[in-house]
N, C-alpha and C positions, 0 to 999 in steps of 0.2 A: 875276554880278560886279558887276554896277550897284548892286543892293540891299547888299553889301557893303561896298562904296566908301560909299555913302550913309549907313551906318552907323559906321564908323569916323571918320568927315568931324565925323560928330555929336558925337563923345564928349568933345572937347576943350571943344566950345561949352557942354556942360554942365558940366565941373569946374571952369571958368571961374565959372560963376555961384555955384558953393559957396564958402559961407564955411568957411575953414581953422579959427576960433576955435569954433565949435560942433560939431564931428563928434566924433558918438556911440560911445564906450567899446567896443574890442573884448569880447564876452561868448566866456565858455567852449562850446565845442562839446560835445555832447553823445556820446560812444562810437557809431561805425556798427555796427549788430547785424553780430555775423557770421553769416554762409549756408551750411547746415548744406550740406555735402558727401557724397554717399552714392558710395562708389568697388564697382565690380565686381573681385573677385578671384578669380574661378572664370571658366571659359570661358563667352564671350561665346556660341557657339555649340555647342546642348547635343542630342548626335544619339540617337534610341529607337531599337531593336527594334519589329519590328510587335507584341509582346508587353506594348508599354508596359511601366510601371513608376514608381517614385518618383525625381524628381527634386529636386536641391539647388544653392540657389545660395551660394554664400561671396561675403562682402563687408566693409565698413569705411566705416562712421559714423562723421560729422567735425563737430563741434557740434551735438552731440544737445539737441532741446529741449523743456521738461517740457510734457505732455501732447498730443505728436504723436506719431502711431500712422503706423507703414505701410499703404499702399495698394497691388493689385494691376491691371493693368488687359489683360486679353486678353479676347477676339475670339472664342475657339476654345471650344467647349464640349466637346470632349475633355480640354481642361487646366482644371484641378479642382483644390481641398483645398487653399489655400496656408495654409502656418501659417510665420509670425511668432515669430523667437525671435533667438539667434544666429547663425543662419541660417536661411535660406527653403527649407522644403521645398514640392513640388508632387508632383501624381497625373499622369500621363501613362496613359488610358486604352488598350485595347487596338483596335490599327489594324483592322477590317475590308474594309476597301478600297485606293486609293490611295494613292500616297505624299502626305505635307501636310506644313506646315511654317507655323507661327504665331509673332509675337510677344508675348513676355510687356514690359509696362512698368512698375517697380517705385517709386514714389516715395514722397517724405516730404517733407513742406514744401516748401520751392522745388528738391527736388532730386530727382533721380530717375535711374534705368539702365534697359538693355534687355537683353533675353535673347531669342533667336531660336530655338528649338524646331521640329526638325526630326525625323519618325518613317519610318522606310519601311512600306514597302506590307504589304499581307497574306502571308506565303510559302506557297505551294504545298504547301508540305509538311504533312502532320496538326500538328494542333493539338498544341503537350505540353500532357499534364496539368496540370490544376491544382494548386500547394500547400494543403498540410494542415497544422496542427498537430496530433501524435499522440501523446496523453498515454499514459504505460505505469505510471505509480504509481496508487497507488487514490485519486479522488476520490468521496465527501468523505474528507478527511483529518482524523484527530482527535488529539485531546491531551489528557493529562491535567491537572488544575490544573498542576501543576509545569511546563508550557511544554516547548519545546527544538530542536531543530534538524528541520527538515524539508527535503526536497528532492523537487523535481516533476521526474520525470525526462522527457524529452521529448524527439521528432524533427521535422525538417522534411521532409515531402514534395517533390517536387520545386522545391528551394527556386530564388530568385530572384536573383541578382547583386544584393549592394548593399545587399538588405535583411535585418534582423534582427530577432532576438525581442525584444523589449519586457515584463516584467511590472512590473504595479502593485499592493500590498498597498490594501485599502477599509478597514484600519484600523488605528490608531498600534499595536495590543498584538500584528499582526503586521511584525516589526520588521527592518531590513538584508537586502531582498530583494534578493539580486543573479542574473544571467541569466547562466552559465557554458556552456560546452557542452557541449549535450544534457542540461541544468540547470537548474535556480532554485534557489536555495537562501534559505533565508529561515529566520526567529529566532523561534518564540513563546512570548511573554512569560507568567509565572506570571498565574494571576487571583488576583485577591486578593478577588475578588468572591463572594456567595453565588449566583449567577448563572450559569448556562450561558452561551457567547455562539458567535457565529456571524459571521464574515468570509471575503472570499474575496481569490483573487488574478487579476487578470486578464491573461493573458497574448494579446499584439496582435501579429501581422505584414501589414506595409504593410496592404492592403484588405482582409483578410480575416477574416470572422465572428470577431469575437475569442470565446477559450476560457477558459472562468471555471473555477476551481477551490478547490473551497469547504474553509474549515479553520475547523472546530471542535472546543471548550475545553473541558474540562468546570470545573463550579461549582467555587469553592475549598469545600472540605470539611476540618472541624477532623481534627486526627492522630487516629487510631484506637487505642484503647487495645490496652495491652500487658498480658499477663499472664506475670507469673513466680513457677514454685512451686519449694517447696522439701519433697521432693526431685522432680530433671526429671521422674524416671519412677520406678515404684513397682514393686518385685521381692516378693510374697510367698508363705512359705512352703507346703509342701503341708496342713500345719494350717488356714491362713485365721486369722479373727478380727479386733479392731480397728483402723481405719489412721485415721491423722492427717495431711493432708497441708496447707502453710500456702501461702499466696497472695499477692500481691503487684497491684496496675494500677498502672502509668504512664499517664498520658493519661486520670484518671478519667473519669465522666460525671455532671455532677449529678444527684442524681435516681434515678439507675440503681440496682440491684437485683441480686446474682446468687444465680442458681436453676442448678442440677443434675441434669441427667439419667443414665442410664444402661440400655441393652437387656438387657446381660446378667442373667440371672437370679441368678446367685450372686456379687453386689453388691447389697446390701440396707442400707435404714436412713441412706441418703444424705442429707447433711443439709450447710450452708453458713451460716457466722457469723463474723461479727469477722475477716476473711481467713484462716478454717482452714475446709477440707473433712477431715468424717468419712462412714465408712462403714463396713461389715463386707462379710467376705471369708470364704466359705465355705468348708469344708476342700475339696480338690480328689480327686477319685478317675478321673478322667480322664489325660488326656494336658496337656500344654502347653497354656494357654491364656491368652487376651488380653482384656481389657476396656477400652472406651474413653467416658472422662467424658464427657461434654459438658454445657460449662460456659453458661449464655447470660447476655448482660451488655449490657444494651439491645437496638440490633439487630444487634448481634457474636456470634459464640461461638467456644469455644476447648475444645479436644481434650485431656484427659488420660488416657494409655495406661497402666494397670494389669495387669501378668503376676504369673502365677502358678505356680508349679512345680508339676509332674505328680508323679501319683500312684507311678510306678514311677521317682522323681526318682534321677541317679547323678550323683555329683558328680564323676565325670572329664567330664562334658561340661557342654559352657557351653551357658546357657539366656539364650535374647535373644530382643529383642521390639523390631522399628520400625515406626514411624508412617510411612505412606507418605501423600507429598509430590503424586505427580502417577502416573498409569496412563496407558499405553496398548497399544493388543493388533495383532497382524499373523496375517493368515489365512494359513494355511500347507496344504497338501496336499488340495489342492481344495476345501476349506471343510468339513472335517474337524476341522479342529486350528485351535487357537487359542492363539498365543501372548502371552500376557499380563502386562507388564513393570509392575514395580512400585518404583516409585524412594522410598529414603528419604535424608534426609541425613545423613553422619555431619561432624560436627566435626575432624574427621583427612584424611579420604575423602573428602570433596566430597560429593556426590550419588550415592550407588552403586546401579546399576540392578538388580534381582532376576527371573529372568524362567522361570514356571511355566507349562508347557505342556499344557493341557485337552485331550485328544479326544473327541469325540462320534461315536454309532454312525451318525448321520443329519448329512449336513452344513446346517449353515446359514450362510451368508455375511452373514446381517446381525450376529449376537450369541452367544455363549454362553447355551444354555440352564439354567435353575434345575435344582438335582440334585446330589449328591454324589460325589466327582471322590478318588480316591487310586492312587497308584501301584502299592499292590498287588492292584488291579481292571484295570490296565491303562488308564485313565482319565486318568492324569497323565501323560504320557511322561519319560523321564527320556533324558537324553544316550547314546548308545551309538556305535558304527563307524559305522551308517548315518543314524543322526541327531543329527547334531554343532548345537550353537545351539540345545538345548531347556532343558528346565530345568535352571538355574545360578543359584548363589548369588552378588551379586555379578558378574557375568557383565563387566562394564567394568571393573574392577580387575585389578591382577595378579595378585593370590592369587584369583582365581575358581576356584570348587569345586562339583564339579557335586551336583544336589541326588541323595541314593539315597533318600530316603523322604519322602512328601507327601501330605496327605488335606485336604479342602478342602471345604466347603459353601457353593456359590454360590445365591444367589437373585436374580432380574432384577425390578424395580418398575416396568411402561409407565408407571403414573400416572407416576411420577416422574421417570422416564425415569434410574434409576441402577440399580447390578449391587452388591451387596455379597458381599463375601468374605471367609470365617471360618474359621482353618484354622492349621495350621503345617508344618515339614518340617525332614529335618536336612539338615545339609552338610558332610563330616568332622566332626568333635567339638562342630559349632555346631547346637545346635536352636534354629530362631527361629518362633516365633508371628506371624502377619501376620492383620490384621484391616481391612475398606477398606471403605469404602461411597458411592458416589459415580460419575460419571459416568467412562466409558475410550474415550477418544479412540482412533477407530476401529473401534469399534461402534455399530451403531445401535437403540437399545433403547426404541425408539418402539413396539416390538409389530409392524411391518411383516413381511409374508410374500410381499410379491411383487420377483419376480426381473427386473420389467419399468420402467423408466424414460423417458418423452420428454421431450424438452426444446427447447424453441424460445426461449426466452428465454436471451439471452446479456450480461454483463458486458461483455467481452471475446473477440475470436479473434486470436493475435499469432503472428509468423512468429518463429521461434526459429531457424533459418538455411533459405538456399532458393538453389540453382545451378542449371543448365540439367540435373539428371536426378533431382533428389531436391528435396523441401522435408518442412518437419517444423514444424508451428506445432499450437499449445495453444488451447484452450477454454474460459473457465470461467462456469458458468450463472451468473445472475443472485442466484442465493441461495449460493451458494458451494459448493454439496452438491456438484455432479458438474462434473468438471474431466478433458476430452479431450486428449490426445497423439494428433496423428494423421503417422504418416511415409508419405509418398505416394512411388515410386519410378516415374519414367517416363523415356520416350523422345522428350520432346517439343523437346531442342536450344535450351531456352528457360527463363530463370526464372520466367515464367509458367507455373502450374498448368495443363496443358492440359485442355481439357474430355473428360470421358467418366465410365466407373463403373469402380475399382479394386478390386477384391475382395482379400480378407486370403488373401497367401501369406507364405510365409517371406522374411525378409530377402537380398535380393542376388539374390532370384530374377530373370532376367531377363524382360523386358516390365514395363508399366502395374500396379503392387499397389500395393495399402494392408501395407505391410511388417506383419509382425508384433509387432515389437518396438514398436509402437504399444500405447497402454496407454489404461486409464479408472479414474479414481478417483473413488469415490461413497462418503460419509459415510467419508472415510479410509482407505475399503479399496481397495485399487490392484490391477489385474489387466491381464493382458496380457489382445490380439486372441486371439478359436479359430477366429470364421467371421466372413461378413459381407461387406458392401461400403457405401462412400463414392462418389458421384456428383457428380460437378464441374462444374457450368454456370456460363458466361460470362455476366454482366450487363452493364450498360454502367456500366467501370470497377470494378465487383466482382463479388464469387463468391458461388454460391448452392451451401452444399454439404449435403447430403442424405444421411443414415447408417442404417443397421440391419446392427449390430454382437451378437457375442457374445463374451463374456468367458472365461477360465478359469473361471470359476466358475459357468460358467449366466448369468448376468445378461446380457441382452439391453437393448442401448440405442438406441433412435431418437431422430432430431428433425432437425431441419433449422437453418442460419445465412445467413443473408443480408446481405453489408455487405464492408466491404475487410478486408484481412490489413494487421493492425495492427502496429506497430513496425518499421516500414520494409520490409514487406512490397511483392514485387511482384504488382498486380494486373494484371486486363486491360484 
C-alpha cells in the first residue's frame, strides 16, 4: 500500500511540470494481431479397446496463419501416426498389458487443446483375428487401348469399427476411383500412346500392409484393316472353271502387298492384282466341298470361303457352306465321344451353333484323334432316343434339325497345336460344307498322353459358401490349366473345415466325404470325382489341404495348397 500511495502522490507533481503548449500529436495505433484460436469439437476424452485402433479428433480454427503447421505433443509411445488435415487422425496401438491412459496436446501458434486417451487392459479372452484385405478379381488387370471400366472386387477380414478402405490410383490415365462396397471401381483412359504402360492401384486399411493392384494398357495400335469382297462368298458350279472375285481395304497399310494362298488342290492358278482375286476351279466329281482363301496383307490375313457343288448335285436341296467363327468340344461318355461345336454367324441368326459328334474306338480325354469320321461307319453319332444333344444342325435355334448324314476328315498338328476339319453333312433339305483349322477350346492338342497332373502352385483357393456341415470352395493353378471344386460334407458343428481325410462318396451321404458332385477341370475338360481323398490339417490360421483324386475319366490329380480360404472364407 505504501508503494502505492507513494506513487500516486507523485503523478500530479509531474503533470505540473509539463508544458500544455508542446505535447506531442496523438499518432495512429497500429491493428492488435489477432490470436489464432484452435477449439476442440470432438470428445475431450477418447476411450480404446485393448485392440487399439485409429483415432480422430474434430475441431475449429479461428485466425489461421500463413505458414504455421500443427504440432503434436504426447508422452506415450503407444500413440503414434498423427496426420494433420481437416481433422487429426492418430494410431492407438494394441494394449498388451495394463490398463493406461495418456495425454495428447495439440497446438498451433499461441494456441493449443488436449485430448486425454484412455485404453483398457489386455482381455483374457483369445486374441480375434487379424484383418485382411481379400482381392477375388484377377490382379494384374489389363486393358485394351480403348480403356473402360474396371472393378476390384474385395472383402474385409475381420474388419475393425470405424475403419475403412482407402484406394489411390499411381496414375492420371487411371481415372475416378471410387471405393463402394466390396468394390473400387475406377475408369481407364484410352492411350493414345504407341506405348504399353503400367499403373497400379493401391488399396490401405488403417495399419495394415497395404494391397497393390496392378492395371495394365496396352499400346494404342492404328485400326486394322478391313476387307470387303464382292461377291461375300463364292457358290460354283459342278463344271468348275474361271472365278473373278473383287476386293475392297478400309484401313489401308502403306507399303503392304496382298498375296494368296490356298490348300485345296482343285483351286489353281491363284493370282491377286489391282483389288480383283482370280483363280480356277476344278470340275467336281466328289461330294460338297469347301475351300478357304487366305488372303495375307502385312501381318493380317483374311479368310475367303469358296463352295462348290457335288458331283451327284440335286437341285431340291440347298447347298451351303459357313465359315466358322469360334469351336469348342465337351467330352461325353467316358472319353469316348467328342462333341464338337462349331459356331458360324448368320446375319439374320446371330451366331448359330453346329454341333458333330465324333466317337472313337479308344478313348482319349485329351483330344480327338487324326482319321476319318462318318456316320455311316458309326464314327459320327447322329441324335437318336438314347442320345438326344448329339449331332444337330444349328442346335441353338428353333428350327434345329438333326444332322442324318456326315463324313469328316480330321487331322491334329502338335507343332501347332491346332485340329482341322474337312467335311460336310446334311440336315433336312440343307447340305452344308464346314471346313476349320484352328485351335478348340477344350482340347488339349499338345500331343500329351498322360492321364496324371500335380500341382502345388496356386492363383487362388476361394470359399464359394461354407456353414457348420458343408463347405464347397474352388482352386485355380497358377497357369490357369486346372481349376478344383471341392464339396467337403462333415459333422464337425462348425464353419471351420475340421481337420481329417474325407474320401469321395456320393452326395448327402452321411459322415465326413468329399461329396461327389465335386468336379476338376484341366485344359477345359471338366469331370466329376470317381475315387480319392482330400486331407484337411489345421495351420496356425490356415489350411493345409492335400488331394489324390480321380476323375470320370481316369485322370488322376494330386498336389497339395497351403494358405487361408479366400473370399470370406472361415479359417482356423
Amino acid at each position: 500500500m505504501k508503494k502505492l500511495f507513494f506513487l500516486l502522490f507523485a503523478l500530479p507533481l509531474f503533470a505540473a511540470c509539463t508544458e500544455t503548449g508542446n505535447e506531442p500529436e496523438p499518432q495512429p495505433q497500429p491493428e492488435p494481431e489477432k490470436k489464432a484460436q484452435l477449439i476442440l469439437t470432438s470428445d475431450e476424452v477418447m476411450n480404446f479397446k485393448a485392440e487399439g485402433g485409429q483415432g480422430l479428433i474434430d475441431y475449429t480454427l479461428v485466425n489461421a496463419k500463413e505458414g504455421v503447421e500443427f504440432a503434436s505433443e504426447c508422452e506415450a509411445d503407444w500413440i503414434s501416426d498423427f496426420v494433420f488435415g481437416e481433422d487429426i487422425t492418430f494410431v492407438v496401438a494394441e494394449n498388451e498389458g495394463e490398463a493406461r491412459e495418456a495425454q495428447i496436446v495439440i497446438t498451433y501458434a499461441e494456441a493449443s487443446m488436449e485430448v486425454t486417451v484412455k485404453q483398457a487392459q489386455k482381455s483374457e479372452e483369445p486374441r480375434p483375428t487379424a484383418p485382411a484385405i481379400v482381392i477375388s478379381s484377377e490382379n494384374p488387370m489389363e486393358f485394351d487401348m480403348n480403356g473402360g471400366i474396371g472393378t476390384i472386387n474385395y472383402t474385409i477380414e475381420n474388419p475393425i469399427a470405424g475403419v475403412s478402405l482407402a484406394a489411390k490410383a499411381s496414375a492420371d490415365w487411371i481415372a475416378n476411383t471410387t471405393v463402394q462396397s466390396e468394390k473400387v471401381v475406377f475408369q481407364v483412359l484410352a492411350n493414345k500412346v504407341e506405348e504399353a504402360r503400367e499403373g497400379k492401384i493401391t488399396l490401405t486399411y488403417g495399419m495394415l500392409e497395404p494391397v497393390e493392384v496392378i492395371v495394365k494398357q496396352a499400346a494404342y495400335a492404328a485400326p486394322a484393316p478391313v476387307f470387303t469382297f464382292d461377291p461375300a462368298t463364292l457358290e460354283v458350279g459342278v463344271e468348275g472353271g474361271a472365278q473373278s472375285v473383287a476386293y475392297t481395304i478400309k484401313n489401308a497399310i502403306e507399303g503392304a502387298e496382298v498375296t494368296a494362298t490356298c490348300e485345296a488342290a482343285w483351286v489353281s492358278n491363284l493370282a491377286v492384282a489391282n483389288g480383283t482375286m482370280t483363280f480356277d476351279v476344278a470340275a467336281n466329281e466328289e461330294s460338297l466341298r469347301q475351300a478357304i482363301i487366305v488372303l495375307t496383307y502385312g501381318d493380317y490375313t483374311f479368310e475367303y470361303a469358296v463352295k462348290q457343288l457335288p458331283a451327284n448335285y440335286n437341285p431340291g436341296l440347298n447347298y451351303l457352306a459357313f465359315t466358322v467363327v469360334e469351336s469348342w468340344a465337351d467330352l461325353k461318355e467316358g472319353g469316348n465321344v467328342w462333341n464338337v461345336t462349331f459356331v458360324e454367324h448368320d446375319d439374320l441368326l446371330g451366331d448359330m451353333q453346329t454341333v458333330i459328334s465324333f466317337y472313337m474306338e479308344e478313348a482319349n480325354v485329351h483330344s480327338l484323334v487324326s482319321g476319318s469320321y462318318s456316320s455311316a461307319e458309326g464314327t459320327i453319332l447322329l441324335n437318336s432316343a438314347s442320345r438326344n444333344g448329339y449331332s444337330t444342325y444349328r442346335a441353338n435355334a428353333s428350327l434345329a434339325t438333326d444332322i442324318s448324314e456326315a463324313s469328316f476328315v480330321v487331322a491334329v498338328d502338335t507343332d501347332t497345336q491346332t485340329i482341322s476339319f474337312d467335311g460336310s453333312f446334311q440336315a433336312g433339305n440343307d447340305v452344308v460344307a464346314l471346313r476349320y483349322s484352328g485351335a478348340v477350346r477344350g482340347m488339349d492338342l499338345s500331343g500329351n498322353t498322360s492321364n496324371e497332373v500335380n500341382c502345388t502352385d496356386w492363383k487362388w483357393f476361394n470359399k464359394n459358401w461354407q456353414d457348420e456341415t458343408e463347405c464347397l470352395f474352388t482352386g485355380r493353378s497358377s497357369d490357369g490349366a486346372l481349376e478344383i471344386m471341392f464339396h467337403i460334407q462333415h459333422s464337425g458343428g462348425t464353419k471351420v473345415i475340421p481337420a481329417g481325410t474325407y474320401n469321395v462318396a456320393p452326395y448327402q451321404q452321411l459322415g465326413d466325404v468329399l461329396a461327389d458332385s465335386s468336379t476338376v477341370t484341366y485344359n477345359s475338360v471338366k469331370g466329376s470325382l470317381n475315387s480319392g481323398s482330400i486331407t484337411v490339417t489345421h495351420l496356425r490360421g490356415q489350411y493345409l489341404f492335400e488331394f489324390d483324386i480321380t476323375d470320370e475319366y481316369g485322370r488322376r490329380f494330386t498336389g497339395s495348397y497351403a494358405g487361408q480360404l479366400g473370399n470370406g472364407g472361415v479359417n482356423p
